[in-house]
N, C-alpha and C positions, 0 to 999 in steps of 0.2 A: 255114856261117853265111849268112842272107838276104846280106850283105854282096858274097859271094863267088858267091852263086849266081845274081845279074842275070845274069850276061853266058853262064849256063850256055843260055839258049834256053828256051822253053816245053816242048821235050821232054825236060825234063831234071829235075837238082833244084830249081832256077830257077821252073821250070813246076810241080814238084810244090808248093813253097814259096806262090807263087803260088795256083794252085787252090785252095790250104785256105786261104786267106787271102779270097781273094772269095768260099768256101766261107761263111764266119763272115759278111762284109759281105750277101750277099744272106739269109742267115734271118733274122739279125737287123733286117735291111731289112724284112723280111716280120715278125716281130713286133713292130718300130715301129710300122709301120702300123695292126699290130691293136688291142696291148694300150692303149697311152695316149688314143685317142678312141674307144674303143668305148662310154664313156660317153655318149655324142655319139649312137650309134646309141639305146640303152637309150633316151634322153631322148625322142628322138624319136618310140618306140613308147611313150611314158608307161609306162615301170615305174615303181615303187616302188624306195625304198633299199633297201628288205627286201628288196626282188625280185631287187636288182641283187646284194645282197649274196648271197645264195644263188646265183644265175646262176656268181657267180663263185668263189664257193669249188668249183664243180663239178670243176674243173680240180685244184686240188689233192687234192680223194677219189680222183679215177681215179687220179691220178698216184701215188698210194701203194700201188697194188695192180701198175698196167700197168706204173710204170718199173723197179720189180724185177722182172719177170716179161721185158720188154723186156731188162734187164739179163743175167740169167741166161740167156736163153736167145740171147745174143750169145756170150754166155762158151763154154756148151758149142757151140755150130757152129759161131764164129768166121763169121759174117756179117754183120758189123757195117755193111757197106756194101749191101747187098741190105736188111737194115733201113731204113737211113737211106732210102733210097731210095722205098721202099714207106710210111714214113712222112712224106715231103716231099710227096709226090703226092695220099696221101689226104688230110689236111690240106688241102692249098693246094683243091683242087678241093670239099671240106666247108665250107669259108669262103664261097663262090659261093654256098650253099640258104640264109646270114642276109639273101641280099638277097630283100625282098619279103616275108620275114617276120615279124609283129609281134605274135602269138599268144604268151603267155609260156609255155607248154608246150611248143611247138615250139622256141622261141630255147633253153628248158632241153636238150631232147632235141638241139636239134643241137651244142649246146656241151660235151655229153656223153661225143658220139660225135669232135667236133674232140679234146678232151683227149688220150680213148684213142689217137692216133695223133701226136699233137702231144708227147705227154709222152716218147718215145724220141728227139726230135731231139736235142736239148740234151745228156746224157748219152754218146749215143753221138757224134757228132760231136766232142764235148770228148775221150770215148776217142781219136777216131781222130788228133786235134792232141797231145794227151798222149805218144802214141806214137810222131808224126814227130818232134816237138820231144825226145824222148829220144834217141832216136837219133842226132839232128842237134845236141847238144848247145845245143840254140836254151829260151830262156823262154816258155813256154805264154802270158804276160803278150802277148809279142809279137806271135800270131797272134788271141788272143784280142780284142786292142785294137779289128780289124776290126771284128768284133762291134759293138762303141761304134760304131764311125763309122756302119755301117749303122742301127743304132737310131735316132741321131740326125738322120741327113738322111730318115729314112721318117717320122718323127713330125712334121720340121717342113714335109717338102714334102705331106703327109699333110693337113697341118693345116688349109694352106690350099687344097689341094684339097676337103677337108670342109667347109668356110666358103664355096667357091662352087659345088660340085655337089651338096653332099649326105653326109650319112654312109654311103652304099654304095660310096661311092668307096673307102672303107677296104678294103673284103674285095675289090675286082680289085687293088688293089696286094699283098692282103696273097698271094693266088695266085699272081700275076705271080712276086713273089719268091723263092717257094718252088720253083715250076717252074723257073726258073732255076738256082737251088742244086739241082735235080736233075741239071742237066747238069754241073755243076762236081764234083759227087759224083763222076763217074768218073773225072776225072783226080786224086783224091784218092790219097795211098799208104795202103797198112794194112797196121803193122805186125803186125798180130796173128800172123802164122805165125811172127814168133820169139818172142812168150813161150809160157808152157807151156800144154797144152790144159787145160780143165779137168776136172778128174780126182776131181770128187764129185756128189754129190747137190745138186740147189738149195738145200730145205732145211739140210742143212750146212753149204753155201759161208755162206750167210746166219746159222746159228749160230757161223761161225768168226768172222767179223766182228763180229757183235753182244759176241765175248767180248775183245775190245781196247778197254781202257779212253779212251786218248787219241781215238780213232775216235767213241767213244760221248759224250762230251764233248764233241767238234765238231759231232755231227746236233742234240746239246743249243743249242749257240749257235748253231746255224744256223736250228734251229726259228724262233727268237725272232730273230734277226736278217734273215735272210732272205723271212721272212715278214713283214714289215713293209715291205722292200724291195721285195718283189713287188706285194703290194696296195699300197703306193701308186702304181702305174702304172696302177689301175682308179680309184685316188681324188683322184689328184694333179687331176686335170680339175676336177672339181665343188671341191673346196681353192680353186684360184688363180679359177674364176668369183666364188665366195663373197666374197671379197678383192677384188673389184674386176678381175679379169682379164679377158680375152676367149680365144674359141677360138685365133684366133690364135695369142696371144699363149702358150694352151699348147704349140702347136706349136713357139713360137722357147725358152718356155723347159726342151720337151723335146731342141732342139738343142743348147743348153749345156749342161744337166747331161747326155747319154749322152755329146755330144762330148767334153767334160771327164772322161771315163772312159779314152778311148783313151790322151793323154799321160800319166795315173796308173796306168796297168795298164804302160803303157811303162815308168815309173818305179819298179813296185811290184818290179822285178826288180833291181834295186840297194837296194833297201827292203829287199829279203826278203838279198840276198849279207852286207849288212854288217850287218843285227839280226835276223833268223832270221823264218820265216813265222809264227809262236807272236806275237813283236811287231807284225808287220805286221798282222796277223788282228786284234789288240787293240787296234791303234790307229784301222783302219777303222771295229769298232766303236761304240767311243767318240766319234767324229764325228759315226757315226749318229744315235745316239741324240740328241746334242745337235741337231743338227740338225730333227728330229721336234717335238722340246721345244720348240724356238723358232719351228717352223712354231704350233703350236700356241697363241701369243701375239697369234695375226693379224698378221704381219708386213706393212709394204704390198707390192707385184708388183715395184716398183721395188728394193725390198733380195733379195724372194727370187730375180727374176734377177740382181743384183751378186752375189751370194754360189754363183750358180752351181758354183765350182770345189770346194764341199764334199761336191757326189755325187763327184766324181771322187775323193776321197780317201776316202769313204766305201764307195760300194760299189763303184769301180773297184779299189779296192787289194783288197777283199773277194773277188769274182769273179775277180779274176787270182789270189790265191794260194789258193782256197779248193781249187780241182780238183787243184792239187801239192799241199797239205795230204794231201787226200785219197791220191794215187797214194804220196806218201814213207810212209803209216803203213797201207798194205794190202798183202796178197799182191798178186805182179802180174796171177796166175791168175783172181781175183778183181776185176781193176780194172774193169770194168764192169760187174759188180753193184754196188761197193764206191760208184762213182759213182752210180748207179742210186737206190742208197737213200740215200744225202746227198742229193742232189735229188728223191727225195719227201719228204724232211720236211723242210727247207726249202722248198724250192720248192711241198711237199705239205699235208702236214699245217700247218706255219706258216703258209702261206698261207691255208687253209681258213680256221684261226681267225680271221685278220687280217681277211680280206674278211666272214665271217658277224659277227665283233663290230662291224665299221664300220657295215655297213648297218645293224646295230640301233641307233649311235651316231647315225648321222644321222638316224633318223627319230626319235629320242628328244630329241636335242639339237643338234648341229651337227657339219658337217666340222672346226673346229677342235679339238673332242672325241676325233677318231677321229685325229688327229695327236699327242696326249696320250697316247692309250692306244700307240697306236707308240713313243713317245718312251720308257714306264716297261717294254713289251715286252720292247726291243732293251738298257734298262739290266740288265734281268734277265739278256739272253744275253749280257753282258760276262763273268757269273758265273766259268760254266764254262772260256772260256779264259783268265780268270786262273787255276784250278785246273791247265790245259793246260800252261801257260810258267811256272807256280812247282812244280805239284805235285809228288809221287813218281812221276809217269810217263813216264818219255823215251821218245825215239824208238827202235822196233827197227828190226835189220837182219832183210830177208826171205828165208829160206831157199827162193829158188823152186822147187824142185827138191823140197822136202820140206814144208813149211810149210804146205800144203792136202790134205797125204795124213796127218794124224798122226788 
Protein backbone atom coordinates (compact mmCIF):
# COMPACT_ATOMS: atom_id res chain seq x y z
CA UNK A 1 0.00 0.00 0.00
CA UNK A 2 1.43 3.80 -0.81
CA UNK A 3 0.70 3.98 2.97
CA UNK A 4 3.25 1.40 3.96
CA UNK A 5 5.59 2.04 1.40
CA UNK A 6 7.06 6.04 2.31
CA UNK A 7 9.27 4.91 4.69
CA UNK A 8 10.40 1.74 2.12
CA UNK A 9 13.27 4.31 0.49
CA UNK A 10 13.35 5.36 -3.25
CA UNK A 11 14.95 1.95 -3.84
CA UNK A 12 12.45 0.19 -3.10
CA UNK A 13 8.59 -0.13 -3.50
CA UNK A 14 8.31 3.35 -1.98
CA UNK A 15 10.60 4.45 -4.89
CA UNK A 16 8.77 2.15 -7.45
CA UNK A 17 5.20 3.72 -6.20
CA UNK A 18 6.80 7.02 -6.36
CA UNK A 19 8.34 6.98 -9.91
CA UNK A 20 5.01 5.97 -11.53
CA UNK A 21 3.40 8.46 -9.75
CA UNK A 22 5.62 11.44 -11.04
CA UNK A 23 5.66 9.21 -14.01
CA UNK A 24 1.68 10.32 -14.64
CA UNK A 25 2.39 14.06 -13.13
CA UNK A 26 5.29 14.94 -15.63
CA UNK A 27 3.24 13.73 -19.07
CA UNK A 28 0.36 15.06 -18.20
CA UNK A 29 2.39 18.17 -17.21
CA UNK A 30 3.54 18.05 -20.77
CA UNK A 31 -0.01 17.65 -22.22
CA UNK A 32 -1.30 20.46 -20.16
CA UNK A 33 0.87 22.53 -21.59
CA UNK A 34 0.10 21.55 -25.06
CA UNK A 35 -3.53 20.57 -25.44
CA UNK A 36 -5.58 23.54 -23.66
CA UNK A 37 -3.59 26.74 -25.30
CA UNK A 38 -2.56 25.37 -28.41
CA UNK A 39 -5.52 27.47 -29.55
CA UNK A 40 -3.55 30.39 -28.56
CA UNK A 41 -0.75 29.26 -31.01
CA UNK A 42 -3.44 28.47 -34.22
CA UNK A 43 -4.80 32.07 -33.50
CA UNK A 44 -1.72 33.45 -33.67
CA UNK A 45 -0.77 31.93 -37.19
CA UNK A 46 -4.53 32.97 -38.36
CA UNK A 47 -6.14 29.64 -38.99
CA UNK A 48 -9.47 29.20 -39.75
CA UNK A 49 -11.91 26.98 -37.41
CA UNK A 50 -12.00 24.71 -40.40
CA UNK A 51 -8.37 24.65 -40.24
CA UNK A 52 -8.09 24.31 -36.68
CA UNK A 53 -10.80 21.74 -36.84
CA UNK A 54 -8.96 19.38 -39.20
CA UNK A 55 -5.40 20.25 -37.58
CA UNK A 56 -6.98 18.58 -34.72
CA UNK A 57 -8.79 15.71 -35.59
CA UNK A 58 -5.40 14.55 -37.15
CA UNK A 59 -4.55 13.10 -33.85
CA UNK A 60 -7.44 10.93 -33.47
CA UNK A 61 -7.02 9.36 -37.46
CA UNK A 62 -3.41 8.27 -36.59
CA UNK A 63 -4.47 7.22 -33.16
CA UNK A 64 -6.87 4.64 -34.67
CA UNK A 65 -4.46 2.97 -36.82
CA UNK A 66 -0.77 3.67 -34.54
CA UNK A 67 -2.47 2.78 -31.07
CA UNK A 68 -3.38 -0.59 -31.97
CA UNK A 69 -0.51 -1.36 -33.74
CA UNK A 70 1.54 0.25 -30.65
CA UNK A 71 -0.77 -2.03 -28.65
CA UNK A 72 -0.24 -5.21 -30.24
CA UNK A 73 3.06 -5.07 -30.77
CA UNK A 74 3.82 -4.39 -26.77
CA UNK A 75 1.78 -7.56 -26.31
CA UNK A 76 3.82 -9.75 -28.43
CA UNK A 77 7.53 -8.51 -27.28
CA UNK A 78 6.53 -7.37 -24.01
CA UNK A 79 8.43 -3.94 -24.37
CA UNK A 80 6.31 -1.82 -23.14
CA UNK A 81 8.90 0.27 -21.54
CA UNK A 82 11.39 0.63 -24.44
CA UNK A 83 8.16 2.01 -26.22
CA UNK A 84 7.15 4.23 -23.84
CA UNK A 85 10.34 5.55 -24.04
CA UNK A 86 11.14 5.88 -27.64
CA UNK A 87 7.73 7.49 -27.77
CA UNK A 88 8.32 10.30 -24.97
CA UNK A 89 11.42 11.46 -26.60
CA UNK A 90 10.18 11.61 -30.30
CA UNK A 91 7.23 13.66 -29.19
CA UNK A 92 8.69 15.98 -26.66
CA UNK A 93 11.62 16.81 -29.23
CA UNK A 94 8.59 17.10 -32.56
CA UNK A 95 6.78 19.59 -30.35
CA UNK A 96 10.23 21.91 -30.71
CA UNK A 97 9.57 22.18 -35.17
CA UNK A 98 5.76 24.11 -34.27
CA UNK A 99 7.97 26.85 -33.10
CA UNK A 100 8.50 29.22 -36.04
CA UNK A 101 6.01 27.52 -37.95
CA UNK A 102 2.97 29.21 -39.30
CA UNK A 103 2.43 27.43 -42.87
CA UNK A 104 -0.80 25.31 -42.35
CA UNK A 105 0.64 22.33 -44.27
CA UNK A 106 3.55 22.27 -42.24
CA UNK A 107 1.56 22.78 -38.51
CA UNK A 108 -0.65 19.66 -40.52
CA UNK A 109 2.44 17.57 -41.31
CA UNK A 110 4.04 18.01 -38.03
CA UNK A 111 1.00 17.42 -35.98
CA UNK A 112 0.73 14.18 -37.94
CA UNK A 113 3.93 12.85 -37.28
CA UNK A 114 3.49 14.19 -33.16
CA UNK A 115 0.24 11.97 -33.06
CA UNK A 116 2.02 8.95 -34.50
CA UNK A 117 4.28 8.80 -31.62
CA UNK A 118 2.23 10.65 -29.00
CA UNK A 119 -0.73 8.28 -29.41
CA UNK A 120 1.29 4.98 -27.54
CA UNK A 121 1.94 7.18 -24.38
CA UNK A 122 -1.24 7.13 -22.66
CA UNK A 123 -2.09 3.42 -23.21
CA UNK A 124 0.96 2.05 -22.39
CA UNK A 125 1.86 3.79 -19.48
CA UNK A 126 -1.86 3.25 -18.01
CA UNK A 127 -0.69 -0.67 -18.95
CA UNK A 128 2.22 -0.27 -16.95
CA UNK A 129 0.12 1.42 -13.68
CA UNK A 130 -2.57 -1.10 -14.28
CA UNK A 131 -0.13 -3.79 -13.74
CA UNK A 132 1.88 -2.37 -10.50
CA UNK A 133 -1.38 -1.42 -8.97
CA UNK A 134 -2.56 -5.15 -9.34
CA UNK A 135 -0.12 -6.42 -8.01
CA UNK A 136 0.12 -4.03 -5.18
CA UNK A 137 -3.49 -4.39 -4.65
CA UNK A 138 -3.48 -0.40 -4.97
CA UNK A 139 -6.67 1.69 -7.23
CA UNK A 140 -5.39 2.74 -10.69
CA UNK A 141 -7.64 6.01 -9.48
CA UNK A 142 -4.81 6.55 -7.17
CA UNK A 143 -1.71 6.75 -9.37
CA UNK A 144 -3.78 8.03 -12.12
CA UNK A 145 -4.95 11.16 -9.98
CA UNK A 146 -1.21 12.52 -10.60
CA UNK A 147 -2.02 12.80 -13.95
CA UNK A 148 -4.74 15.54 -12.81
CA UNK A 149 -2.49 17.35 -10.76
CA UNK A 150 0.06 17.58 -13.69
CA UNK A 151 -2.56 18.80 -16.14
CA UNK A 152 -3.53 21.34 -14.10
CA UNK A 153 -0.53 23.15 -12.83
CA UNK A 154 0.91 22.91 -16.87
CA UNK A 155 -2.18 24.68 -18.00
CA UNK A 156 -2.44 27.28 -15.49
CA UNK A 157 1.49 27.99 -15.15
CA UNK A 158 1.26 27.66 -19.03
CA UNK A 159 -1.16 30.14 -19.24
CA UNK A 160 0.43 32.76 -18.01
CA UNK A 161 3.53 32.09 -19.33
CA UNK A 162 1.68 32.33 -22.99
CA UNK A 163 -0.01 35.85 -21.95
CA UNK A 164 3.53 37.21 -21.43
CA UNK A 165 6.16 35.39 -23.83
CA UNK A 166 4.21 34.13 -26.39
CA UNK A 167 2.50 30.93 -27.39
CA UNK A 168 5.96 29.00 -28.10
CA UNK A 169 6.38 28.88 -24.74
CA UNK A 170 3.76 25.93 -24.85
CA UNK A 171 6.02 23.44 -26.99
CA UNK A 172 9.61 24.11 -24.55
CA UNK A 173 7.29 23.21 -21.65
CA UNK A 174 5.44 20.83 -23.45
CA UNK A 175 9.33 18.92 -24.26
CA UNK A 176 10.70 19.71 -21.01
CA UNK A 177 7.94 17.42 -19.58
CA UNK A 178 8.25 14.64 -21.52
CA UNK A 179 12.04 14.47 -21.35
CA UNK A 180 11.67 14.32 -17.90
CA UNK A 181 9.04 11.42 -17.83
CA UNK A 182 11.76 9.83 -19.69
CA UNK A 183 14.01 9.55 -16.91
CA UNK A 184 11.31 8.54 -14.47
CA UNK A 185 10.32 5.77 -17.14
CA UNK A 186 13.27 3.69 -15.78
CA UNK A 187 12.71 3.46 -12.47
CA UNK A 188 9.22 2.37 -13.48
CA UNK A 189 8.36 -1.63 -12.66
CA UNK A 190 6.71 -3.74 -15.42
CA UNK A 191 4.89 -6.28 -14.59
CA UNK A 192 4.45 -7.78 -17.92
CA UNK A 193 6.80 -10.93 -17.46
CA UNK A 194 3.95 -12.39 -15.09
CA UNK A 195 1.07 -12.40 -17.25
CA UNK A 196 0.96 -14.70 -20.18
CA UNK A 197 2.95 -13.92 -23.43
CA UNK A 198 0.98 -13.42 -26.19
CA UNK A 199 0.14 -16.41 -28.06
CA UNK A 200 -1.74 -15.36 -31.37
CA UNK A 201 -1.95 -13.40 -34.22
CA UNK A 202 -2.78 -9.47 -34.01
CA UNK A 203 -5.33 -9.81 -36.10
CA UNK A 204 -7.07 -12.44 -33.89
CA UNK A 205 -6.05 -10.95 -30.48
CA UNK A 206 -8.15 -7.92 -32.07
CA UNK A 207 -11.04 -10.31 -33.34
CA UNK A 208 -11.22 -12.01 -29.87
CA UNK A 209 -12.02 -8.72 -28.46
CA UNK A 210 -14.15 -7.15 -30.97
CA UNK A 211 -16.30 -10.49 -29.99
CA UNK A 212 -17.13 -9.40 -26.20
CA UNK A 213 -20.23 -7.83 -25.99
CA UNK A 214 -19.74 -5.53 -22.74
CA UNK A 215 -16.08 -4.50 -24.13
CA UNK A 216 -18.07 -3.31 -27.49
CA UNK A 217 -20.47 -1.27 -25.61
CA UNK A 218 -18.00 0.59 -23.69
CA UNK A 219 -15.63 1.75 -27.04
CA UNK A 220 -19.66 2.67 -27.99
CA UNK A 221 -19.77 5.06 -24.88
CA UNK A 222 -16.65 6.07 -24.92
CA UNK A 223 -16.69 7.11 -28.69
CA UNK A 224 -19.40 9.61 -27.80
CA UNK A 225 -18.21 10.34 -24.35
CA UNK A 226 -14.82 10.72 -24.47
CA UNK A 227 -14.61 12.42 -27.56
CA UNK A 228 -16.37 15.43 -26.50
CA UNK A 229 -13.97 15.17 -23.40
CA UNK A 230 -11.22 15.41 -25.46
CA UNK A 231 -12.06 18.17 -28.05
CA UNK A 232 -13.01 20.23 -25.56
CA UNK A 233 -9.54 20.85 -24.34
CA UNK A 234 -8.87 22.25 -28.18
CA UNK A 235 -12.18 24.24 -27.74
CA UNK A 236 -12.71 24.95 -24.26
CA UNK A 237 -10.16 28.35 -25.03
CA UNK A 238 -12.03 30.04 -27.93
CA UNK A 239 -15.71 28.92 -25.38
CA UNK A 240 -14.61 30.85 -22.25
CA UNK A 241 -12.91 34.12 -24.67
CA UNK A 242 -16.36 34.13 -26.37
CA UNK A 243 -18.02 34.44 -22.80
CA UNK A 244 -16.20 37.13 -21.77
CA UNK A 245 -12.93 35.29 -20.46
CA UNK A 246 -9.26 36.02 -21.01
CA UNK A 247 -6.22 33.76 -21.67
CA UNK A 248 -5.54 33.85 -18.24
CA UNK A 249 -8.29 33.13 -16.96
CA UNK A 250 -8.24 29.83 -19.28
CA UNK A 251 -5.33 28.88 -17.60
CA UNK A 252 -6.86 29.33 -13.70
CA UNK A 253 -10.02 27.70 -15.05
CA UNK A 254 -7.95 24.78 -16.53
CA UNK A 255 -6.38 24.44 -12.86
CA UNK A 256 -9.80 23.83 -11.28
CA UNK A 257 -11.38 21.66 -13.45
CA UNK A 258 -8.09 18.93 -14.07
CA UNK A 259 -7.26 19.86 -10.27
CA UNK A 260 -10.64 18.76 -9.32
CA UNK A 261 -10.05 15.37 -11.16
CA UNK A 262 -7.25 14.36 -8.72
CA UNK A 263 -9.60 14.27 -5.29
CA UNK A 264 -12.61 12.43 -7.67
CA UNK A 265 -10.35 9.93 -9.32
CA UNK A 266 -9.24 9.63 -5.44
CA UNK A 267 -12.87 9.18 -4.63
CA UNK A 268 -13.93 7.17 -7.73
CA UNK A 269 -12.34 4.12 -5.82
CA UNK A 270 -14.89 3.98 -3.12
CA UNK A 271 -17.36 5.01 -5.82
CA UNK A 272 -16.53 2.15 -7.72
CA UNK A 273 -16.10 -0.61 -4.05
CA UNK A 274 -19.73 0.29 -2.91
CA UNK A 275 -21.76 0.70 -6.40
CA UNK A 276 -19.67 -1.08 -9.03
CA UNK A 277 -17.78 0.54 -12.06
CA UNK A 278 -21.09 -0.09 -14.45
CA UNK A 279 -22.64 2.97 -11.99
CA UNK A 280 -19.67 4.88 -11.54
CA UNK A 281 -19.14 5.02 -15.41
CA UNK A 282 -22.94 6.15 -15.76
CA UNK A 283 -22.98 8.58 -13.42
CA UNK A 284 -19.70 10.48 -14.86
CA UNK A 285 -21.57 10.41 -17.75
CA UNK A 286 -24.48 11.96 -17.07
CA UNK A 287 -22.74 15.02 -15.48
CA UNK A 288 -21.14 15.21 -18.59
CA UNK A 289 -23.33 15.66 -20.63
CA UNK A 290 -25.25 18.19 -18.54
CA UNK A 291 -22.53 19.87 -18.08
CA UNK A 292 -21.95 20.47 -22.10
CA UNK A 293 -25.75 21.42 -22.23
CA UNK A 294 -25.40 24.17 -19.86
CA UNK A 295 -22.00 25.31 -21.23
CA UNK A 296 -24.06 25.80 -24.20
CA UNK A 297 -26.70 28.43 -22.57
CA UNK A 298 -23.64 31.08 -22.47
CA UNK A 299 -23.19 30.73 -18.83
CA UNK A 300 -21.16 33.93 -17.39
CA UNK A 301 -16.94 32.79 -16.57
CA UNK A 302 -17.92 33.61 -13.04
CA UNK A 303 -20.49 30.41 -12.73
CA UNK A 304 -18.37 28.28 -15.21
CA UNK A 305 -15.40 28.58 -12.82
CA UNK A 306 -17.76 28.17 -9.41
CA UNK A 307 -19.03 25.12 -10.91
CA UNK A 308 -15.50 23.98 -11.46
CA UNK A 309 -15.95 20.60 -9.24
CA UNK A 310 -18.19 19.07 -12.12
CA UNK A 311 -15.15 17.97 -14.45
CA UNK A 312 -13.92 16.35 -11.59
CA UNK A 313 -17.07 14.19 -11.24
CA UNK A 314 -17.33 13.97 -14.79
CA UNK A 315 -14.43 13.08 -16.38
CA UNK A 316 -12.30 12.40 -13.22
CA UNK A 317 -14.61 9.43 -12.07
CA UNK A 318 -14.71 8.63 -16.14
CA UNK A 319 -10.68 8.29 -16.50
CA UNK A 320 -10.15 6.70 -13.22
CA UNK A 321 -12.60 3.65 -13.78
CA UNK A 322 -12.55 3.59 -17.60
CA UNK A 323 -8.91 1.60 -17.82
CA UNK A 324 -10.22 -1.03 -14.73
CA UNK A 325 -13.40 -1.13 -16.94
CA UNK A 326 -11.31 -2.00 -19.38
CA UNK A 327 -8.47 -4.54 -17.83
CA UNK A 328 -11.70 -6.44 -15.45
CA UNK A 329 -13.73 -7.43 -19.08
CA UNK A 330 -10.46 -8.47 -21.28
CA UNK A 331 -7.90 -11.25 -21.51
CA UNK A 332 -4.86 -10.10 -19.60
CA UNK A 333 -2.79 -11.38 -22.49
CA UNK A 334 -4.58 -8.99 -24.46
CA UNK A 335 -4.46 -5.86 -21.96
CA UNK A 336 -2.72 -3.67 -24.04
CA UNK A 337 -4.26 -4.06 -27.17
CA UNK A 338 -7.45 -4.28 -25.37
CA UNK A 339 -6.40 -0.71 -23.95
CA UNK A 340 -5.02 0.42 -27.22
CA UNK A 341 -8.14 0.23 -28.97
CA UNK A 342 -10.46 1.89 -26.23
CA UNK A 343 -8.28 4.84 -26.57
CA UNK A 344 -8.49 5.11 -30.34
CA UNK A 345 -12.00 5.32 -30.43
CA UNK A 346 -12.51 7.32 -27.71
CA UNK A 347 -9.61 9.14 -27.70
CA UNK A 348 -9.59 8.31 -31.64
CA UNK A 349 -12.31 8.15 -33.75
CA UNK A 350 -14.70 10.31 -31.08
CA UNK A 351 -12.34 12.72 -31.05
CA UNK A 352 -11.91 13.14 -34.76
CA UNK A 353 -15.67 13.72 -35.04
CA UNK A 354 -15.91 15.99 -32.09
CA UNK A 355 -13.01 18.42 -33.35
CA UNK A 356 -14.06 18.14 -37.35
CA UNK A 357 -17.89 18.96 -36.37
CA UNK A 358 -16.68 21.85 -34.05
CA UNK A 359 -14.68 23.55 -36.41
CA UNK A 360 -17.64 23.41 -38.87
CA UNK A 361 -19.85 24.65 -35.96
CA UNK A 362 -17.82 27.61 -35.38
CA UNK A 363 -17.40 28.87 -38.57
CA UNK A 364 -21.01 28.23 -39.36
CA UNK A 365 -22.43 29.55 -35.98
CA UNK A 366 -20.74 29.72 -32.75
CA UNK A 367 -18.61 27.99 -29.93
CA UNK A 368 -21.85 27.84 -27.94
CA UNK A 369 -23.07 25.56 -30.76
CA UNK A 370 -20.26 23.22 -30.56
CA UNK A 371 -20.98 22.97 -26.74
CA UNK A 372 -24.65 21.72 -27.89
CA UNK A 373 -23.67 19.39 -30.10
CA UNK A 374 -21.22 17.81 -27.13
CA UNK A 375 -24.04 18.03 -24.79
CA UNK A 376 -26.63 15.62 -27.26
CA UNK A 377 -23.01 13.50 -28.26
CA UNK A 378 -22.13 12.44 -24.80
CA UNK A 379 -26.37 11.98 -24.03
CA UNK A 380 -26.33 9.43 -26.94
CA UNK A 381 -23.12 7.56 -25.04
CA UNK A 382 -25.21 7.28 -21.84
CA UNK A 383 -27.17 4.67 -24.18
CA UNK A 384 -24.89 1.96 -24.11
CA UNK A 385 -23.91 1.76 -20.45
CA UNK A 386 -27.21 1.78 -19.48
CA UNK A 387 -27.52 -1.51 -21.75
CA UNK A 388 -23.75 -2.39 -19.82
CA UNK A 389 -25.34 -2.17 -15.93
CA UNK A 390 -28.98 -3.53 -16.88
CA UNK A 391 -28.48 -5.81 -19.83
CA UNK A 392 -27.98 -9.56 -20.41
CA UNK A 393 -24.24 -9.02 -20.17
CA UNK A 394 -22.21 -9.72 -17.04
CA UNK A 395 -18.87 -9.69 -16.36
CA UNK A 396 -16.61 -12.82 -17.13
CA UNK A 397 -14.04 -14.52 -15.42
CA UNK A 398 -10.62 -14.80 -17.73
CA UNK A 399 -9.19 -17.97 -18.38
CA UNK A 400 -5.60 -16.68 -18.84
CA UNK A 401 -4.13 -19.57 -19.52
CA UNK A 402 -6.69 -20.57 -22.15
CA UNK A 403 -8.91 -17.74 -23.21
CA UNK A 404 -6.53 -16.24 -26.11
CA UNK A 405 -5.58 -19.83 -27.50
CA UNK A 406 -9.32 -21.18 -28.38
Amino acid sequence: MPGSQVGIGLSGAGGRYFSLSALYLFIYYGFGAFSPLITQYYNSISLTGTQIGLISAVAPVVSIIAQPMWGLFCDRFQIRKTVLILTLVVSGLVGLFFIGTSAFAFVFLLYLILSFFQSAIIPVSDSLALGYAKKNGLQFGDIRLWGAVGFALAAFVTGLLVEKLGPSVLFYSYCFALLIAVLLVLRVPDESLETPRFRVGMLAGMRDLLRMPRYLLFLLASFCVLGAVNANNIWFSPFYQEIGGTVTGVGLAFLLFAGSEAPFMKLAGMIVRRWGLELTLLLAAVFGAARWLWYSSAPSTTLVIAMFFVQGISVGFYLATSAQFVRENTPASLQVTALAIFFSVGGGLGTMLCNLAAGWIKDSYSTLGIYLFFGIITVIGIIPLVMIKFGPWKQRSFDEDAEVTQ
